[in-house]
N, C-alpha and C positions, 0 to 999 in steps of 0.2 A: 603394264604400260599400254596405252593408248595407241590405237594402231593410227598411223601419220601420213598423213598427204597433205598435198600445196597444192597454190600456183604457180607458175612461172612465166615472169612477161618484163618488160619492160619499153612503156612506165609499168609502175606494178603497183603504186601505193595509194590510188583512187577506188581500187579492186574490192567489191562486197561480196566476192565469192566465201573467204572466211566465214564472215558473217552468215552468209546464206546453208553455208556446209555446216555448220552449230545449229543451226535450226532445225534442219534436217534429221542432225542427230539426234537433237533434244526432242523432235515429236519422234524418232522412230525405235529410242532406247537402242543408239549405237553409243560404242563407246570408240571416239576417235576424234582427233585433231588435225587442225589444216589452218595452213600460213600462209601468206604471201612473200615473194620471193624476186626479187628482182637479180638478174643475167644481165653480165653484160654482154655487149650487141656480138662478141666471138664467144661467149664462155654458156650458150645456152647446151650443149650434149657434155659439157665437162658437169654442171648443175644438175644434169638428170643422174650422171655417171653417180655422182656424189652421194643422194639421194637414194640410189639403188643400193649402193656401201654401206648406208646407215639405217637399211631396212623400211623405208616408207615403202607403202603400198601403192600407191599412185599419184597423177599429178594432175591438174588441166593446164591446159597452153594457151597462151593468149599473143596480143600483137609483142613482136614479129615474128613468132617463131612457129608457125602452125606447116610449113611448109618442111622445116629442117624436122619437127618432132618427125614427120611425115617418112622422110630418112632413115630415120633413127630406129625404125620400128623392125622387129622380125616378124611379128603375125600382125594382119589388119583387119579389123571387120569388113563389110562389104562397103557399109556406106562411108569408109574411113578410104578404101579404093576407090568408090566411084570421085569421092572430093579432093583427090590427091592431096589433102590435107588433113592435120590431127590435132586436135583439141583437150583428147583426154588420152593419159597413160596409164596401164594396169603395169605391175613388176610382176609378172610370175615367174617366179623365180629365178635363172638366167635371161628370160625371154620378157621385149615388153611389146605388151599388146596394145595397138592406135587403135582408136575411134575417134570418130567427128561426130559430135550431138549439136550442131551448131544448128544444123537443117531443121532438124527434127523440133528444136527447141524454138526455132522461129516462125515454123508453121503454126504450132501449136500453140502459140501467145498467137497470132496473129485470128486463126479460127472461132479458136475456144475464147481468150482473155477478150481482142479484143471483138468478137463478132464480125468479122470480114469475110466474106467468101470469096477464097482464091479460083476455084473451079470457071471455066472460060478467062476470067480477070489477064488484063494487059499487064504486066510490069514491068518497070524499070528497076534494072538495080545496077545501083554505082559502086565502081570499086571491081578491080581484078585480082584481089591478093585473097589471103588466105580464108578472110571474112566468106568473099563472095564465093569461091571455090565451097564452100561447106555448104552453102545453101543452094546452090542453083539447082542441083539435081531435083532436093525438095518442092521448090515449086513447081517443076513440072510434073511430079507424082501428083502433086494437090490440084494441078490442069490449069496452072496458068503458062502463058507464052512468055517471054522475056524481052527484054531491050536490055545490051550491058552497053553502058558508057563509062569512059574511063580516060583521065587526062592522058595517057600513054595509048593512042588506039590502037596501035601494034598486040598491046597486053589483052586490050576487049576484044579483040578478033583471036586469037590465041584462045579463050578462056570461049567464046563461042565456040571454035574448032572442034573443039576437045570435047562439047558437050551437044555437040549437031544430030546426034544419033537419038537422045535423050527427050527433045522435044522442039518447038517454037523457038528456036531463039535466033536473032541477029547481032550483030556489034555496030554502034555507031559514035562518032565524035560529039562529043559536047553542042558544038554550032549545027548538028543536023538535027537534033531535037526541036528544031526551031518551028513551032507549031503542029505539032504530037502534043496529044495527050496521054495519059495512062491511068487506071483502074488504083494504083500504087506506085510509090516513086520508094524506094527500100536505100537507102543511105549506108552501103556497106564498105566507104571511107573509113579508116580514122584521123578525116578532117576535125571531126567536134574535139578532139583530143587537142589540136593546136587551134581551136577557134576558125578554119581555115571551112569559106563554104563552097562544094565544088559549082561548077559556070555552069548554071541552068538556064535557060532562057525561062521568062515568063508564060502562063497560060500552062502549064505542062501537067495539070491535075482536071481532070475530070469531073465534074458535078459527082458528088459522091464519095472522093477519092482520097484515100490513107496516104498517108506520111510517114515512115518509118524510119526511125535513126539507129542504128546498131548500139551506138553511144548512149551512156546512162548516167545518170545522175544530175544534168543541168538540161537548160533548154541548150542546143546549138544552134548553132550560125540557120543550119539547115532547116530545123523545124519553124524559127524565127522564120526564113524566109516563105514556109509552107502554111505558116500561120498568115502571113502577108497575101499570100498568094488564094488564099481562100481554101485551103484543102478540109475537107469536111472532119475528117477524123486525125488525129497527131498522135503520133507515142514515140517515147523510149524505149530502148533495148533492156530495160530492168525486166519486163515478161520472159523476152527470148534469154536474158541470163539465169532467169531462176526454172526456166523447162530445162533450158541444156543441161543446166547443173542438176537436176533431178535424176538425168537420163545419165549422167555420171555416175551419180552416186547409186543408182543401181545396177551398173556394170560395176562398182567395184563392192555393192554390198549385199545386194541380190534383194532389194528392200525398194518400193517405192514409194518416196515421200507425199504427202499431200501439196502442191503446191500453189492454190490457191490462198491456200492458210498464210503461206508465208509471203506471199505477195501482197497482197493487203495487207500484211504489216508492216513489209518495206514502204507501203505508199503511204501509210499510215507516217511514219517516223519520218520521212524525206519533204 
């Protein structure tokens, strides 16, 4: 039998991590399958519990639950501590191990895929929940300084707090952005999920300057407004999901995939 992992999120049914974990497999001669799976909004650790019962080997975690996997964990890697959040599950055997590949996986579409240099680079990045928590450490490894903004700015200052020791960053509201620019504007909402775009003011891109949406598979509100707004370069989160999910799949296979191959074939098929 095929050794088994998922997803687990909810929404969960837009999700090409399946897809992208068959690729994987299929260039690296694994033998293993992986589903998607949607929890509902109480029953995400009764799902994992379940899961464990029936012998799959691990999991990734996706919105809303990256903060509770976080909980749920007995052993964590470093960078699954530094983001107080978890993305992917290992079961070894009573014990499961958290990591967060969310960082790693969005520097590295952002460097490599899309040719960006983070190093000095200003950015912004929206969004105080589980997304943003996974990344922020990363860009300040890669040398950039941060802006969080976030409709709740209790949550931005919070989520600055917690990472002040680490590099550059500040917390501001929506309406103080109001003539700032940034190097990168990083959309780490799941507005694009409800069409919903967060209150940017105009001007906020830089001659030069990336657009990045976490969100994958459509344009969002967001990039639409980045495209309006003049931002020189746009993308999708389909890069940052097929590096994480790389960085998954060799913590749970000790194997790593080519992932250029498979991106260009997503972008190819989409």
């Amino acid at each position: 039998m095929s050794d088994q992992y998922a997803v687990i999120g909810n929404p969960i049914a837009h999700s090409k991590s399946p897809l992208i974990h068959k690729m994987f497999a299929e260039q690296t001669g694994q033998d293993l399958s992986y589903e998607a799976i949607l929890a509902p909004p109480d029953g995400f650790a009764a799902t994992v519990a379940r899961l464990q019962k029936e012998g799959y080997k691990g999991c990734n975690v996706t919105v809303p639950f990256k903060f509770e996997a976080f909980r749920l964990c007995g052993k964590l890697t470093g960078r699954a501590r530094a983001a107080q959040a978890v993305n992917t599950l290992r079961f070894d055997a009573a014990e499961i191990l958290g990591d967060n590949t969310d960082g790693i996986g969005l520097v590295t579409d952002i460097e490599q895929n899309l040719g960006c240099r983070l190093m000095f680079g200003n950015a912004l990045l929206m969004g105080a929940g589980g997304a943003a928590h996974g990344v922020i450490r990363h860009l300040f490894d890669a040398g950039a300084s941060v802006v969080i903004a976030n409709r709740t700015m209790e949550k931005a200052e919070q989520l600055a707090a917690e990472f002040a020791g680490c590099g550059t960053v500040t917390a501001d509201s929506y309406e103080a952005l109001a003539g700032r620019q940034f190097d990168m504007v990083i959309n780490a909402t799941s507005g694009g999920l409800s069409d919903a775009l967060p209150p940017l003011p105009g001007g906020i891109f830089k001659p030069g300057a990336l657009a990045y949406d976490m969100m994958y598979g459509k344009e969002t509100p967001f990039m639409k407004f980045a495209r309006e707004q003049g931002a020189a370069k746009i993308s999708d989160g389909l890069g940052m999901l097929v590096e994480q999910a790389a960085e998954a799949f060799f913590l749970w296979r000790g194997v790593r995939p080519d992932t250029r191959r498979v991106l260009e074939q997503l972008r190819r098929e989409t």
